[in-house]
Each structure stands twice: as structure tokens, then as C-alpha cells.
C-alpha positions in Angstrom: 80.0 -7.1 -1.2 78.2 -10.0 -2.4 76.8 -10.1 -6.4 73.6 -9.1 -6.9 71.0 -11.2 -9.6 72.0 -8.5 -12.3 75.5 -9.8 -12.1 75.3 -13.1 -11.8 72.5 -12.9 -14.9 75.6 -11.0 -16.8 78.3 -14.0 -15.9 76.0 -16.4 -16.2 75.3 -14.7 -20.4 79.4 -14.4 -20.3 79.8 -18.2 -20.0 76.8 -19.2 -22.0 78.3 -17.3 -24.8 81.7 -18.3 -24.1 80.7 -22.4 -24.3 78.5 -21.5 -27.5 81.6 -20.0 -29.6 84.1 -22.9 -28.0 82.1 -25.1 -29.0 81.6 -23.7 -32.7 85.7 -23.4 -32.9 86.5 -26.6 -32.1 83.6 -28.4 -34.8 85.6 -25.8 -37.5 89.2 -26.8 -36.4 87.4 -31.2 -36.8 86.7 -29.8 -40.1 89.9 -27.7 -41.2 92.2 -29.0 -43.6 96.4 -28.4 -43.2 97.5 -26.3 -46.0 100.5 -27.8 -47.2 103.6 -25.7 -48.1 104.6 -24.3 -51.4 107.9 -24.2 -52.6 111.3 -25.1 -51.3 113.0 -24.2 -47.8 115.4 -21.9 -48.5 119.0 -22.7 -48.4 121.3 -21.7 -45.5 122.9 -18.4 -45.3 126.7 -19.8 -46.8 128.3 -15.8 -46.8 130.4 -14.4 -44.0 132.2 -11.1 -42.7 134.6 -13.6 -40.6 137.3 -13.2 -39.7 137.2 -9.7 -39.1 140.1 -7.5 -38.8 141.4 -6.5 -35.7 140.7 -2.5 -35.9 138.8 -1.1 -39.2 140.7 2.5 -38.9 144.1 0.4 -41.0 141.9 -1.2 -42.9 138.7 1.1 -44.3 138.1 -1.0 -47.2 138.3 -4.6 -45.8 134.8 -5.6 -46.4 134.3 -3.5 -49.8 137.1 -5.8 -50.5 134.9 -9.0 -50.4 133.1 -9.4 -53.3 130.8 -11.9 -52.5 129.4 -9.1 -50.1 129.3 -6.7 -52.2 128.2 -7.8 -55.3 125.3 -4.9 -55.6 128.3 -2.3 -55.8 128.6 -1.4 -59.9 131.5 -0.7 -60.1 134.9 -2.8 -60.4 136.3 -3.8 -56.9 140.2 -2.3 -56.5 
């Protein structure tokens, strides 16, 4: 079925439109300005669970053991 004039009015409005607000983005990206960053990059992640333990059932508390991951625990490691 071949588009009537109604349609091709409507994608003719569609495109017009479409140009007009292309057009308006890229005159407001000419004009931005790159924000620079703030603060430093964050370190590396340095802690580990490695090596694990070859079954946890003979060894329950291996990684309450390791202070360094659990330091939000308040109470003295055994």
C-alpha cells in the first residue's frame, strides 16, 4: 500500500524536527566544556582470600582467621 500525503506530511515533520534538534545538539557539544576530575584514583585492591583451603568443613575459621579481612569484627581474633 503506498503512503498517502498525510503520511508523508507526518515523516516529512519527523525529519524536519529531527535535523532541527541535531543540529541544536551538536552547536551545545562545540560549546561544552570537559569537566575535569576531582580527587585521586583510587588505589588497587592489595587484600586477598588466596590461597584458599582445600575443603572449609576442617577448617571453619580459616578466613576469620585473617585479620586483614576482618578488621570490622570487635572482638580479639583467636
Amino acid at each position: 500500500m503506498p503512503p498517502n500525503t498525510e503520511d508523508q506530511l507526518w515523516r516529512a515533520y519527523i525529519l524536519e524536527e529531527y535535523n532541527k534538534l541535531h543540529d541544536e545538539l551538536e552547536e551545545i557539544k562545540k560549546n561544552s566544556v570537559t569537566i575535569p576530575v576531582v580527587g585521586k584514583p583510587k588505589p588497587p585492591e592489595t587484600r586477598t582470600a588466596k590461597p584458599l583451603p582445600n575443603s572449609v568443613a576442617y577448617d571453619c575459621g580459616w578466613l576469620a582467621s585473617r585479620e586483614e579481612l576482618c578488621s570490622f569484627i570487635q572482638y580479639p581474633l583467636a
